[in-house]
C-alpha positions as CSV (number, residue, x, y, z in Angstrom):
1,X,-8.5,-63.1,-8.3
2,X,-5.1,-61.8,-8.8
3,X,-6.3,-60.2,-12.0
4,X,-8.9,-58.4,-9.8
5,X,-6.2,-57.6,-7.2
6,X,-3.9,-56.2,-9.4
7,X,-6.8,-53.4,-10.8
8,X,-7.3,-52.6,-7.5
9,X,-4.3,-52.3,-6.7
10,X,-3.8,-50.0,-10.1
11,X,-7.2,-47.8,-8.5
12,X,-5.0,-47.1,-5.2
13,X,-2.0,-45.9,-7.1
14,X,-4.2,-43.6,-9.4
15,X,-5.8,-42.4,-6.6
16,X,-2.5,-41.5,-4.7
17,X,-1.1,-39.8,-7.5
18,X,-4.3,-37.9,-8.0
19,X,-4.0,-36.3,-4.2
20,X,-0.4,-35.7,-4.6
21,X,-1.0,-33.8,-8.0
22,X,-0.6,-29.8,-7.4
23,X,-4.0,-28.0,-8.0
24,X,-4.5,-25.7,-10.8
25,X,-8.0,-24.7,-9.2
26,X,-7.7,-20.8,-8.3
27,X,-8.6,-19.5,-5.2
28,X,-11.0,-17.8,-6.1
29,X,-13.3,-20.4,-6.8
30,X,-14.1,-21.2,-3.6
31,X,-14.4,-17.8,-2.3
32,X,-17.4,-17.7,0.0
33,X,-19.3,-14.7,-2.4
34,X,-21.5,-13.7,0.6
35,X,-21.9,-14.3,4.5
36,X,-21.3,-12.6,7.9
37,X,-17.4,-12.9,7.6
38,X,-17.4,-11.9,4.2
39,X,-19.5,-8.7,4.2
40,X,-18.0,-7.5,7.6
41,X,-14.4,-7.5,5.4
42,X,-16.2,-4.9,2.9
43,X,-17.5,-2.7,5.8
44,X,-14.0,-3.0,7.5
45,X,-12.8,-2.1,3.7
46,X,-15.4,0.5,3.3
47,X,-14.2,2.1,6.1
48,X,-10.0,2.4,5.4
49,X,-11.5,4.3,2.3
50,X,-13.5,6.3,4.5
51,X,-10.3,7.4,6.3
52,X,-8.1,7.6,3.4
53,X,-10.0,8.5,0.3
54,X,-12.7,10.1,2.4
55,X,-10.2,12.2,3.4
56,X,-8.1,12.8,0.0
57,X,-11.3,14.3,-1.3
58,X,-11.6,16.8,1.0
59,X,-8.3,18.4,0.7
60,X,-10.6,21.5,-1.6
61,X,-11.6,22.5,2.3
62,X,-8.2,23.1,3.2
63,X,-6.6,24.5,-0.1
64,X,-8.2,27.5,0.4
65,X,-7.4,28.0,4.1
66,X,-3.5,27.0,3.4
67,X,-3.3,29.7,0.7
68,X,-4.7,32.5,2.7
69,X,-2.9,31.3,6.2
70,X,0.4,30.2,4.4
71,X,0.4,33.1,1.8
72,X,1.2,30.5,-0.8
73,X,-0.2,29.9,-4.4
74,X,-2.8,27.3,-5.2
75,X,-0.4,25.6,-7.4
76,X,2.0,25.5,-4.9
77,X,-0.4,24.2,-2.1
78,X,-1.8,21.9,-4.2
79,X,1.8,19.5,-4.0
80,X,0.5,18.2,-0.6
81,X,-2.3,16.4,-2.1
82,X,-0.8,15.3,-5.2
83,X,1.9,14.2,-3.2
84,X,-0.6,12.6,-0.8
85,X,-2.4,10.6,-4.3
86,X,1.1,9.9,-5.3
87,X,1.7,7.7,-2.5
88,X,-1.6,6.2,-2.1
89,X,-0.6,4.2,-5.5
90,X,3.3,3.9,-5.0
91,X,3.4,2.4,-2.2
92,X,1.0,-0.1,-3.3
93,X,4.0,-1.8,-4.8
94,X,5.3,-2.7,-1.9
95,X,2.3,-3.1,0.1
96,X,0.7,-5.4,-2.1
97,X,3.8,-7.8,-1.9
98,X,3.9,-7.9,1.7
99,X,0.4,-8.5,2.0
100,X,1.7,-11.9,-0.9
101,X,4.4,-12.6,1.9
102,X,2.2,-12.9,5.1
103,X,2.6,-9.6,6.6
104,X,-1.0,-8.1,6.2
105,X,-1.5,-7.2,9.6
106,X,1.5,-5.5,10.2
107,X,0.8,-3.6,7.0
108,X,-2.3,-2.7,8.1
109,X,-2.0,-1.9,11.5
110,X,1.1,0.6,10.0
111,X,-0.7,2.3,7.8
112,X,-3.4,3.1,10.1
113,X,-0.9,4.4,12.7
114,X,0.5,6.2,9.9
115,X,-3.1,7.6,8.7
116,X,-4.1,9.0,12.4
117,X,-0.1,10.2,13.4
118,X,-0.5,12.4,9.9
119,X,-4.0,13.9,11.1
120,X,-3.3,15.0,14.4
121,X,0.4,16.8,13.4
122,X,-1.4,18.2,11.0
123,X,-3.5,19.9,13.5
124,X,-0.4,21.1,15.0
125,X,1.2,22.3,11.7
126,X,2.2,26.1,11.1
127,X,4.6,26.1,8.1
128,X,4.3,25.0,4.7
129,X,7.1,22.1,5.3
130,X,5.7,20.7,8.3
131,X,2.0,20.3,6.1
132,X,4.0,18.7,3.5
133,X,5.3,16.0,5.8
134,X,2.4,15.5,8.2
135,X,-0.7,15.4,5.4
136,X,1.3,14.4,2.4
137,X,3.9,12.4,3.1
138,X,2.9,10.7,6.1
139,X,-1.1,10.3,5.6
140,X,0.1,9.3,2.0
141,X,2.9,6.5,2.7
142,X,0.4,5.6,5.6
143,X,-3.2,5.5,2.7
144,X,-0.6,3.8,0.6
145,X,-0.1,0.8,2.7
146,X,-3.5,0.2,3.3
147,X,-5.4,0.8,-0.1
148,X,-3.5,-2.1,-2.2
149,X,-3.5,-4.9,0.8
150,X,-7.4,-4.2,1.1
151,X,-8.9,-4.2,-2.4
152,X,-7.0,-7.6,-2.6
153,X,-8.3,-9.0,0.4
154,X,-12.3,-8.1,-0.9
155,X,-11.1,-10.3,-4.1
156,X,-10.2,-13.1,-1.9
157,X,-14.0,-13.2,-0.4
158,X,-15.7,-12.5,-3.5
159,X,-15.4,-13.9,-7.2
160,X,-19.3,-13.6,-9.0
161,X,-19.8,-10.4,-6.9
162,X,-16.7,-9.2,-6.7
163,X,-17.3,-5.4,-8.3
164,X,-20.4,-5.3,-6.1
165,X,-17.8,-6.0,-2.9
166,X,-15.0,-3.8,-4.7
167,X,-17.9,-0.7,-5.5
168,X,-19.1,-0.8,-2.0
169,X,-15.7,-0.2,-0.5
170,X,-14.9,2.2,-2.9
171,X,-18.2,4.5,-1.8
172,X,-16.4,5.0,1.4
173,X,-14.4,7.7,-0.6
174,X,-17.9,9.3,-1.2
175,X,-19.3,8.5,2.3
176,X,-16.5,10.3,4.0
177,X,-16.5,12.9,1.6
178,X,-19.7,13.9,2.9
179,X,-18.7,13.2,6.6
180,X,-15.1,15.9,6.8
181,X,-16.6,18.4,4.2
182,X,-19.4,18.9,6.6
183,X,-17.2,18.7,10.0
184,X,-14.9,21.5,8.5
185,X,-18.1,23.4,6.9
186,X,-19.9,23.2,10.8
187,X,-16.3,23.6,12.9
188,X,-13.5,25.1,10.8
189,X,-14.6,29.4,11.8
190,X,-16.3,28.2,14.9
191,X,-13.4,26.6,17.1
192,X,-10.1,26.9,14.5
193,X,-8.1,24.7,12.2
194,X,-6.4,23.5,14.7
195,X,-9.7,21.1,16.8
196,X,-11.2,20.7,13.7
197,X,-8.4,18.6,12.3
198,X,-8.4,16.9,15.6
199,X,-12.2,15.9,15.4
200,X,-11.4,14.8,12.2
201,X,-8.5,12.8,13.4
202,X,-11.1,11.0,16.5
203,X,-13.6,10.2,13.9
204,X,-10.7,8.1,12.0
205,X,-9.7,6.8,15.0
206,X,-12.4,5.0,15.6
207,X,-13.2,3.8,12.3
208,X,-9.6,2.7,12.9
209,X,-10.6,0.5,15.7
210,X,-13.8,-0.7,14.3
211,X,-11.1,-1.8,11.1
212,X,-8.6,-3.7,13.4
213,X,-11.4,-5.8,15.3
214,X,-13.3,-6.4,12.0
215,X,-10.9,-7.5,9.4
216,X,-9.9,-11.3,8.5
217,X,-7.5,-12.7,6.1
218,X,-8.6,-15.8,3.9
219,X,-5.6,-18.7,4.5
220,X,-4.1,-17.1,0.9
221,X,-3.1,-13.7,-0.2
222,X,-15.1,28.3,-6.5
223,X,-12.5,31.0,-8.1
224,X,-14.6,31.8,-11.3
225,X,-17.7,31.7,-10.4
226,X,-17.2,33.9,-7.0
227,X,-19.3,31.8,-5.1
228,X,-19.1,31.6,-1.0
229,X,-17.4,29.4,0.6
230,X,-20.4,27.7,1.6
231,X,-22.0,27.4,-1.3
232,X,-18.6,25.8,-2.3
233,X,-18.8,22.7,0.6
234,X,-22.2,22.4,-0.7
235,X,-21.0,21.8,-4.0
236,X,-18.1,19.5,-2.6
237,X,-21.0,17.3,-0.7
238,X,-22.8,16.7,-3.6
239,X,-19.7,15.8,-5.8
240,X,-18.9,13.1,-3.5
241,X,-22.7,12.2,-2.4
242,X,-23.6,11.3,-6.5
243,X,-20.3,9.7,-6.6
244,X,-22.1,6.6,-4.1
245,X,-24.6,5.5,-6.7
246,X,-22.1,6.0,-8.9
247,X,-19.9,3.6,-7.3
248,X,-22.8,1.0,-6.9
249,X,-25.1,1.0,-9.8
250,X,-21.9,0.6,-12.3
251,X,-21.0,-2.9,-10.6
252,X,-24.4,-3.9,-9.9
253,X,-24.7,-3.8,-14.0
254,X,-21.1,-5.2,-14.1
255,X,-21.7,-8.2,-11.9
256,X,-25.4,-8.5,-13.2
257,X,-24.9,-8.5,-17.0
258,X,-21.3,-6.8,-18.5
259,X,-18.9,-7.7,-16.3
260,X,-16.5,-5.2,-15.0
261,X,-14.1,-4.1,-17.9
262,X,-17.0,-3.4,-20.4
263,X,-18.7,-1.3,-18.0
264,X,-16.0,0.5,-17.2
265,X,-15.2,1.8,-20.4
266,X,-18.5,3.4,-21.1
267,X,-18.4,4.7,-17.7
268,X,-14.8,6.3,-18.1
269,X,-15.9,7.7,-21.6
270,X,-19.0,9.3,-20.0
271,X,-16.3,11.5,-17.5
272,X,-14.6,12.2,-20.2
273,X,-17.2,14.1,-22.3
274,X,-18.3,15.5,-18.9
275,X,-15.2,17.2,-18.5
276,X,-15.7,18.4,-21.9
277,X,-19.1,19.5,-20.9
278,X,-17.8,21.6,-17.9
279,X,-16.1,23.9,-20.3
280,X,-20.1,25.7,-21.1
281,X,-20.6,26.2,-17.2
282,X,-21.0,30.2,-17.3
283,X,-23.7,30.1,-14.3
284,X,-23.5,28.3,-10.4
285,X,-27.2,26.9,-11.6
286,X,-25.0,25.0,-14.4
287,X,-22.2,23.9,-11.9
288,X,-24.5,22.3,-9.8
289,X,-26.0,20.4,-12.9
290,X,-22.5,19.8,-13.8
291,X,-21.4,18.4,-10.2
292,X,-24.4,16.5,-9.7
293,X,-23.6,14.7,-13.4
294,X,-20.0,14.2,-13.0
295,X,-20.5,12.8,-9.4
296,X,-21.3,9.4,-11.1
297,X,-19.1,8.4,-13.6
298,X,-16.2,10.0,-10.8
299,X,-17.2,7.3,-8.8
300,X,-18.1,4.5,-11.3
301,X,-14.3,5.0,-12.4
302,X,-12.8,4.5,-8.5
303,X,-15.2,1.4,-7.9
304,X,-14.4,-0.3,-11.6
305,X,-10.9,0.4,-11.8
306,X,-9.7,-2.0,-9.4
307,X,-12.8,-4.7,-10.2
308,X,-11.1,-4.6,-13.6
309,X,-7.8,-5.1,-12.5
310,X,-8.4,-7.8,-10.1
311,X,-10.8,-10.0,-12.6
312,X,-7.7,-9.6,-14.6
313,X,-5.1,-11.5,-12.6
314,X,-6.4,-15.4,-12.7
315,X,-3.8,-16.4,-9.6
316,X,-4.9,-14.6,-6.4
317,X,-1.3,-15.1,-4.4
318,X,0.0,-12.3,-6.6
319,X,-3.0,-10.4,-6.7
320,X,-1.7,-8.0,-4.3
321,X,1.8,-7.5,-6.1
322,X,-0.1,-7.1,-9.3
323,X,-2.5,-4.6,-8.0
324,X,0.2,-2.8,-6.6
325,X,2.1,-2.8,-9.7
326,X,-0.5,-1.0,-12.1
327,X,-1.2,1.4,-8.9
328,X,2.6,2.3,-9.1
329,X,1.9,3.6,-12.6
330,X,-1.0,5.6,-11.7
331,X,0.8,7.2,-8.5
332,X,3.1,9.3,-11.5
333,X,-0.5,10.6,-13.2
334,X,-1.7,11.6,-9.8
335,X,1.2,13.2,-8.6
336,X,2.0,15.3,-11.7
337,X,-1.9,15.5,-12.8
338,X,-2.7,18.8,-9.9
339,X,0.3,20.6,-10.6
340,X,-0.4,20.8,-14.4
341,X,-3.5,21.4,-14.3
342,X,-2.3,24.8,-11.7
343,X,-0.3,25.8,-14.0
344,X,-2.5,25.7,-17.2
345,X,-5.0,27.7,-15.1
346,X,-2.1,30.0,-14.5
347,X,-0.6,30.5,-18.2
348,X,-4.3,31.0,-19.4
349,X,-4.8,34.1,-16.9
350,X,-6.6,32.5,-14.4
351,X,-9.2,30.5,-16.9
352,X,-10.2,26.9,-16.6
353,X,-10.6,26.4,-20.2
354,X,-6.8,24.8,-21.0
355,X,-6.8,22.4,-17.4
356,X,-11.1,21.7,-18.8
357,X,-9.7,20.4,-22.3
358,X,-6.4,18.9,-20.8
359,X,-8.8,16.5,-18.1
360,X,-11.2,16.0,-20.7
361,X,-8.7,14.8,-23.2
362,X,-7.0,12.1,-20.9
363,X,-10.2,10.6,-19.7
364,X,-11.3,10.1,-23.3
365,X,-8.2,8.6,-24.4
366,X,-8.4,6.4,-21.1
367,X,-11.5,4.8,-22.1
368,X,-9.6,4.4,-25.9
369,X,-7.1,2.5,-24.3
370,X,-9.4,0.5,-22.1
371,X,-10.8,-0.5,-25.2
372,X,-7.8,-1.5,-26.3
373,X,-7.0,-4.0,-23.8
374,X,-10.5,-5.3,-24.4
375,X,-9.3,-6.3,-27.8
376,X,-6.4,-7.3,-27.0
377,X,-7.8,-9.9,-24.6
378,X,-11.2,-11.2,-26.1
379,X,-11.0,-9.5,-30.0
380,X,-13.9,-7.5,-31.2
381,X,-16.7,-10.3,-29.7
382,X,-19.2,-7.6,-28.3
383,X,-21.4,-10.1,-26.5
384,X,-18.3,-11.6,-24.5
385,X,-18.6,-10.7,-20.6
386,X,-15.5,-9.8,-19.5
């Protein structure tokens, strides 16, 4: 009896240590991969990159107004959205880490205050400086605090379908680069810059709402071709309508058989040579072909990019920081990437040819370096998922 006591007793102890014991197990593994709750976070998420992205990739509408209102030269101009990318990244530094520290919903409800105060002064902007403030620096600081603390929220919900989740937030940059193209296309010479903007600025204002009452946290953290300005929207909605299967289809085969990083370099190669590509375009019949190709592995690279980076970081309570970090980087290549490229077109008398090679260049020896890390991590195994 006491010998039978005493094992027991033994049992009680293990057992005790065993629920005192800190848990290695990550997050992630019981994210909830699918339901109500779950989905509803990626249309909220869908949506902030409607407003933000959406947005970003419509600034070709307003380039061409600025320079002839402002009297100011493209390469000039074009510092308000590269100042506007800049930020979106940045910031993500700090976002992401107050997002770690509990303070997602103030960061998100600032950012979206930010996102809708930038829109409507920019409605109300007349000088270069007051643009630069309203659309770049405000819109951006205010895009910057929501983009980080978002794509790590979708990574809490999701683990096996995480680059589905991730890609179908990130087609809300396509979406809404369909949606303000066209309001600008339909409203811009009809009733002014001025209500345009604002319609713009209602449209995120809702989406705004629709955000705040959706989203949960998880208990844990056209200058050489001459064509019309029509013709160029047109082009601009197609750019940004292939870049939604572009965003999908790459994670549905990341998810389904690759996983995210080895799609992604394929993907990011593929843009590469397209840029390359772009440099034969002599005819609009060819720029269409071009834009229509391009559209995809545009997108493929947005919806990957973070997929990749998340799958990457095995503890999710410094998933946000990490995120941030890496966007931080990118926020330099963003905001110096426009202005180059303006002034390549410049030294070469107008011609594309030096900013074609230049684009082409970096995204071929992105995808180098993406392979990289791939050996770096898992070797030369080609059949590893990773």
């Amino acid at each position: 009896m006491s010998t039978r006591a005493s094992t027991e007793k033994e049992q009680e102890e293990d057992e005790l240590k065993a629920e005192r014991a800190p848990s290695h197990e990550s997050p992630t593994d019981g994210a909830p991969d699918g339901g109500l709750r779950a989905w509803l976070q990626v249309l909220a998420a869908h949506l902030v990159i409607f407003n933000s992205f959406g947005y970003i990739n419509s600034f070709g509408i307003f380039q061409p107004y600025y320079v002839d209102v402002l009297q100011k030269d493209p390469s000039t101009i074009s510092w308000i959205g590269s100042i506007e990318i800049f930020l979106v990244y940045f910031v993500g530094t700090f976002s992401g880490r107050a997002m770690d520290a509990g303070f997602f919903y103030v960061t998100i409800s600032i950012g979206l205050l930010m996102q809708l105060i930038g829109v409507f002064t920019t409605s109300i902007s007349k000088e270069y400086w007051q643009l630069f403030l309203a659309q770049g620096l405000c819109q951006g600081i205010g895009n910057g605090l929501l983009f980080c603390p978002i794509i790590a929220l979708i990574s809490t919900y999701f683990n096996k379908k995480r680059a589905v989740a991730i890609a179908l937030q990130a087609s809300g940059g396509g979406t809404g680069g369909l949606v303000f193209p066209a309001i600008a296309q339909r409203l811009l010479y009809r009733i002014g810059f001025a209500w345009t903007v604002r319609i713009m600025g209602f449209v995120m204002l809702f989406n705004s709402a629709v955000i705040l009452a959706l989203i949960r946290v998880r208990p844990y953290a056209g200058d050489i071709l001459h064509v019309s300005t029509s013709t160029t929207f047109n082009l601009l909605l197609l750019l940004n309508g292939t870049g939604i299967p572009g965003r999908i289809l790459p994670a549905l085969i990341a998810d389904r058989f690759l996983g995210p990083l080895n799609t992604f370099i394929p993907v990011s190669l593929f843009g590469g040579l397209m840029l390359f590509c772009w440099i034969a375009v002599r005819s609009l019949d060819g720029m269409w072909a071009f834009v229509a190709f391009f559209g995809f592995p545009g997108g493929g690279v947005q919806s990957l990019f973070p997929a990749s980076l998340s799958t990457l970081s095995k503890d999710v309570n410094t998933l946000g920081v990490r995120i941030g970090m890496v966007f931080s980087v990118i926020s330099f290549a963003t905001l110096s990437g426009p202005p180059i490229a303006g002034r390549l077109i410049d030294a070469h008398g107008g011609s594309f040819l030096n900013a074609q090679i230049f684009g082409g260049i970096c995204m071929v020896l992105g995808s180098v370096f993406l392979f990289a890390a791939r050996v770096a991590v898992h070797g030369f195994v080609l059949k590893k998922r990773v």
